[in-house]
C-alpha positions as CSV (number, residue, x, y, z in Angstrom):
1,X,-7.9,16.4,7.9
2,X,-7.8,12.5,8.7
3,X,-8.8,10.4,5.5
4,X,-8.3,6.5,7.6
5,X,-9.7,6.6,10.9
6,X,-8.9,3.4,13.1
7,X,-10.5,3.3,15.9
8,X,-10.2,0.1,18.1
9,X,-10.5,-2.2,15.5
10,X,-10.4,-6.6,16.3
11,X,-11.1,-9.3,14.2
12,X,-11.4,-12.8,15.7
13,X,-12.3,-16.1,13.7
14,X,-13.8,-18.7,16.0
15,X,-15.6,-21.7,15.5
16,X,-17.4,-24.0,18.0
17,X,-13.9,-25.9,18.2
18,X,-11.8,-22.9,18.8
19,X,-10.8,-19.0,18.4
20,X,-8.0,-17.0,17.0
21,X,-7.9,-13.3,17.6
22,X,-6.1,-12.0,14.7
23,X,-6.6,-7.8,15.9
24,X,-7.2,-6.4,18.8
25,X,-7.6,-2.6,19.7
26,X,-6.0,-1.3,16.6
27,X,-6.2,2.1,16.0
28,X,-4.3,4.6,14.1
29,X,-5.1,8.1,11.9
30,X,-3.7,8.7,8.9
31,X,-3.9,12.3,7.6
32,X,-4.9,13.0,4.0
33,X,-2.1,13.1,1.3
34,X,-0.1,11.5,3.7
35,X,1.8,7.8,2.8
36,X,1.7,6.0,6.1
37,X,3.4,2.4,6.7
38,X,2.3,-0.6,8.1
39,X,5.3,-3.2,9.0
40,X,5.9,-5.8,11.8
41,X,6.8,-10.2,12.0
42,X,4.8,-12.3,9.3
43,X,1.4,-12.9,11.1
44,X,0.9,-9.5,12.6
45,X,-2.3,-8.8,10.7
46,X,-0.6,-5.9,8.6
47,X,-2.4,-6.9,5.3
48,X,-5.1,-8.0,7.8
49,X,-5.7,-4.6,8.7
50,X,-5.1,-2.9,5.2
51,X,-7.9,-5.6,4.0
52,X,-10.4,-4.4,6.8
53,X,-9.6,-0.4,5.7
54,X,-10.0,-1.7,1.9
55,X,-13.8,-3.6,3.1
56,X,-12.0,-6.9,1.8
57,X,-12.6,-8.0,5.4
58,X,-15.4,-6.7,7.9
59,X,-13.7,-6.5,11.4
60,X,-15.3,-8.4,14.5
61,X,-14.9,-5.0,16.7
62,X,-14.5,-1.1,16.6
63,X,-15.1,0.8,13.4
64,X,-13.1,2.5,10.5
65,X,-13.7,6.0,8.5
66,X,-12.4,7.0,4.9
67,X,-13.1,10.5,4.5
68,X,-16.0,10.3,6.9
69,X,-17.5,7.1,5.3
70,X,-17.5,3.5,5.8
71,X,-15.0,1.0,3.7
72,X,-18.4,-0.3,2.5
73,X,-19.1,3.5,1.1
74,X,-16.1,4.6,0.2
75,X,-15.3,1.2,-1.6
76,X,-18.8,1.6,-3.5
77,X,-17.4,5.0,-4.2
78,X,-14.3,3.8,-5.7
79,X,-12.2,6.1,-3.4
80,X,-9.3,2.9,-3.3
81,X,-6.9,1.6,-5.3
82,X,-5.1,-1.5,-4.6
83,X,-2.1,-3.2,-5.6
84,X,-1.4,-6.5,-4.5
85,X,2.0,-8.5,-4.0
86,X,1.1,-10.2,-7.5
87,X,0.6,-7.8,-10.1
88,X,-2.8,-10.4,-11.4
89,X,-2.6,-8.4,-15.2
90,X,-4.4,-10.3,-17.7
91,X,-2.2,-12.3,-20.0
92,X,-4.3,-11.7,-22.9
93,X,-4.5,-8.3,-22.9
94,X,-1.7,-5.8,-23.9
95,X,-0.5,-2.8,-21.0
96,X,-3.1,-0.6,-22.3
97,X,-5.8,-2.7,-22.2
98,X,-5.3,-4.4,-18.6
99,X,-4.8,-0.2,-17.2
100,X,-7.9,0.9,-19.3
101,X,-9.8,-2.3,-18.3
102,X,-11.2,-0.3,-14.7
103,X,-12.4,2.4,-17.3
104,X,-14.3,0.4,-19.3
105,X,-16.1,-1.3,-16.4
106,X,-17.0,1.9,-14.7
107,X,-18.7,2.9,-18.1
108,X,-15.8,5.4,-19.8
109,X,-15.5,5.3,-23.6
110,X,-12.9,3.3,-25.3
111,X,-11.3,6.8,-26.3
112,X,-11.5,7.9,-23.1
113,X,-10.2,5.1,-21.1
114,X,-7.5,4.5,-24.1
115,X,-6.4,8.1,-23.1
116,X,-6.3,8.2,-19.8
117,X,-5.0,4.7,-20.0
118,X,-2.0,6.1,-21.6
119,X,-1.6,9.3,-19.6
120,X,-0.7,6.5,-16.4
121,X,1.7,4.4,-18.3
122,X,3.7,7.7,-19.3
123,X,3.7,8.8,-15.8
124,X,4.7,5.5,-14.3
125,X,7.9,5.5,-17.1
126,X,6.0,2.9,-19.5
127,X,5.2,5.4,-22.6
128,X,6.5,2.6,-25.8
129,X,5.4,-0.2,-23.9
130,X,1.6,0.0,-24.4
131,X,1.1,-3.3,-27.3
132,X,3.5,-5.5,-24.5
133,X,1.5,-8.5,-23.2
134,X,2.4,-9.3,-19.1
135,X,5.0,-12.2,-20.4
136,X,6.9,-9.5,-22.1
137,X,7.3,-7.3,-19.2
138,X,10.0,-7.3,-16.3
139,X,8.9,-8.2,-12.8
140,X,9.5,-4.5,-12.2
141,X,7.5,-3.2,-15.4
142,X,4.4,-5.2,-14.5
143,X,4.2,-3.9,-11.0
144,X,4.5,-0.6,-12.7
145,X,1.1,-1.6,-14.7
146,X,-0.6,-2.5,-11.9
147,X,0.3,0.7,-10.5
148,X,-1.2,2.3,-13.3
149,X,-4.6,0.5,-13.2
150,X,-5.2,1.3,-9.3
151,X,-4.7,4.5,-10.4
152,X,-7.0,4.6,-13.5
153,X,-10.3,5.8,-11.3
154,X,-8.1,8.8,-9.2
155,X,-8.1,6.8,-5.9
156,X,-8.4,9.0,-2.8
157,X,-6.4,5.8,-1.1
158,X,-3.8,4.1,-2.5
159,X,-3.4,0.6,-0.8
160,X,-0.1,-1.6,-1.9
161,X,0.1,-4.7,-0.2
162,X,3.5,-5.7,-0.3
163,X,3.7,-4.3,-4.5
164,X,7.5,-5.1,-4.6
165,X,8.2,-8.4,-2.3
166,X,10.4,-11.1,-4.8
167,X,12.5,-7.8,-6.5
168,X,16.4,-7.4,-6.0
169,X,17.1,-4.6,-4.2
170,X,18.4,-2.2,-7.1
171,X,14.9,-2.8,-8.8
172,X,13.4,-2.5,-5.8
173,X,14.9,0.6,-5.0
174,X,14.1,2.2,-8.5
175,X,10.4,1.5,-8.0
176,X,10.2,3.1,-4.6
177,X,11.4,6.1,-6.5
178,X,8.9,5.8,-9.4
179,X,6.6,5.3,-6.6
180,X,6.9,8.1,-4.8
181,X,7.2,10.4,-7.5
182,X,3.9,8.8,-8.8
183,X,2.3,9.3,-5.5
184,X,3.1,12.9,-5.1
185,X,1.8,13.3,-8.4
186,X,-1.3,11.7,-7.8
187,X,-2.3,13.3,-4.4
188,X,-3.7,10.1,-2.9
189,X,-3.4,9.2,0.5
190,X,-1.1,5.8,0.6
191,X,-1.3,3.0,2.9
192,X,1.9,0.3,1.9
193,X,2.5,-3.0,4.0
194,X,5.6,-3.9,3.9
195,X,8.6,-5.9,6.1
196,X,11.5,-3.7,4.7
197,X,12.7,-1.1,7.1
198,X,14.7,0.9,4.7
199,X,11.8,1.1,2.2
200,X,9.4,1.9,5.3
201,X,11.7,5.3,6.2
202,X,12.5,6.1,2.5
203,X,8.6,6.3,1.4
204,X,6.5,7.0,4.8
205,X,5.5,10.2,6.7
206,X,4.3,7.8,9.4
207,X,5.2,4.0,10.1
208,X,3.1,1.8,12.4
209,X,4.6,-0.8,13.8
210,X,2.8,-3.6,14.7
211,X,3.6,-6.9,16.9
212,X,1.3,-9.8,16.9
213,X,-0.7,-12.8,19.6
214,X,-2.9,-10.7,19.4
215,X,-2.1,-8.0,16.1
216,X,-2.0,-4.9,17.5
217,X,-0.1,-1.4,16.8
218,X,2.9,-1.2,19.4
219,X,4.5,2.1,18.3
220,X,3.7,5.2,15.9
221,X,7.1,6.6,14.2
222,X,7.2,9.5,12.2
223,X,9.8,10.5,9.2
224,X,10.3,13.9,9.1
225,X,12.6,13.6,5.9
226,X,12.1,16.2,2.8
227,X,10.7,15.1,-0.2
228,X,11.3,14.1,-3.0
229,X,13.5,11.6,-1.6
230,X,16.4,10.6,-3.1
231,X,18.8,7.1,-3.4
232,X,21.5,9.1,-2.3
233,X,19.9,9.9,0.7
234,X,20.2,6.2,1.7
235,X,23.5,6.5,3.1
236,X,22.8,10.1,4.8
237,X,23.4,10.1,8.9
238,X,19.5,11.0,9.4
239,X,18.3,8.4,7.2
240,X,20.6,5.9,8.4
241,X,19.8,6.9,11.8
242,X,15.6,6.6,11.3
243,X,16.5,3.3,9.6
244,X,18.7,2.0,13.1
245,X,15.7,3.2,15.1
246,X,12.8,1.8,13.4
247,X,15.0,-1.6,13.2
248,X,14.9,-1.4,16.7
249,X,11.6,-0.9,17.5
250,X,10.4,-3.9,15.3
251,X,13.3,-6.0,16.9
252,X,10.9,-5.2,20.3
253,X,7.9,-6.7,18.2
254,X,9.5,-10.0,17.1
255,X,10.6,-10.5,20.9
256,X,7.2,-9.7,22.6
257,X,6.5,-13.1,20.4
258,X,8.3,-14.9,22.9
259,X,6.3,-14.0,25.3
């Protein structure tokens, strides 16, 4: 069963003194439970496109399903959570309180949503960590909050827009584990932009790989690696090999820019 269906989708902004087509003909299925991958050059539309899926943005052409619904109905459903490049935590308010914060709004107790609150930061390795304020968390521990929050309401879609852009790569490493693990716990169906290749093969099922004047989806690569995935698979010959590939195929996207 599908649970994003693309089909065809554009987005153009125009005004009377000119027009930019940002999308054109996009279209791409991904399959529920499954962590699917968009990457390609800066200006592609990636987090275009994960914006139109999330009904941030309401596309100029074509159409797009979540579990059978629009984005407007599934976002009305809360079926998505999102994580954005900046964590955006309230300052004021402890761990706890910024992850139970969804709870709250949606009408949960305060024992509920303190529960469940705390179930997330134990599963995302934060259990202790609960009375921090943001300023007292790591880069890497406040992305791990935020990854608890969009998880607060049991998203059937898990967007992350870039979540770890800015981190060295052992943190960054670490958290694609925690990730992963967190995903597979979760059951959600994940949709990541990112413009690391090795992250793409170490946390996808499915990458798209987009190219851009206009955005559009140039190639569809699967990674048929076993799970859970590991750091010392990094520097195994099929990983390395997907990695090479996938390199190569965006390398064809940054050149159709030239054009």
């Amino acid at each position: 069963m599908s649970s994003i269906e693309v089909h065809d989708v554009g987005l153009t902004y125009s005004s009377k003194q000119w027009e930019f087509v940002a999308l054109s003909g996009v279209s791409m299925s991904v399959g529920q439970g499954e962590f699917a991958t968009l990457i390609g050059p800066s200006g592609c539309g990636k987090s275009t496109l994960l914006r139109i899926v999330a009904d941030l943005l309401t596309p100029s052409a074509g159409s797009v399903d979540v579990f059978g619904e629009s984005p407007r109905e599934a976002r009305r459903n809360r079926r998505f959570g999102f994580v954005f490049q900046d964590p955006v935590l309230l300052p004021w308010r402890s761990a706890l309180s910024n992850v139970s914060l969804p709870l709250r709004v949606s009408g949960r107790s305060k024992q509920e949503a303190r529960n469940r609150a705390q179930e997330l930061l134990t599963l995302v390795g934060l259990s202790g960590f609960e009375s921090n304020l943001p300023a007292t968390l790591s880069g890497g521990m406040a992305r791990r909050v935020a990854i608890a929050r969009a998880l607060t309401l049991d998203p059937a879609v898990l967007m992350l827009d870039e979540p770890f852009n800015g981190l060295d790569e052992i943190r960054r490493q670490h958290l694609n584990e925690e990730l992963q693990r967190v995903w597979m716990e979760s059951d959600s169906t994940a949709l990541l932009v990112t413009h690391d290749v090795s992250e793409a093969v170490f946390l996808s099922d499915r990458v798209y790989v987009m190219a851009k004047g206009p955005g559009r989806i140039i190639a569809e690569v699967t990674i048929d690696l076993p799970r859970p995935r590991t750091r010392d698979m990094l520097l195994e010959p099929n990983f390395l090999k997907l990695v090479k590939d996938l390199s190569a195929t965006l390398s064809s996207a940054y050149a159709m820019e030239d054009l």
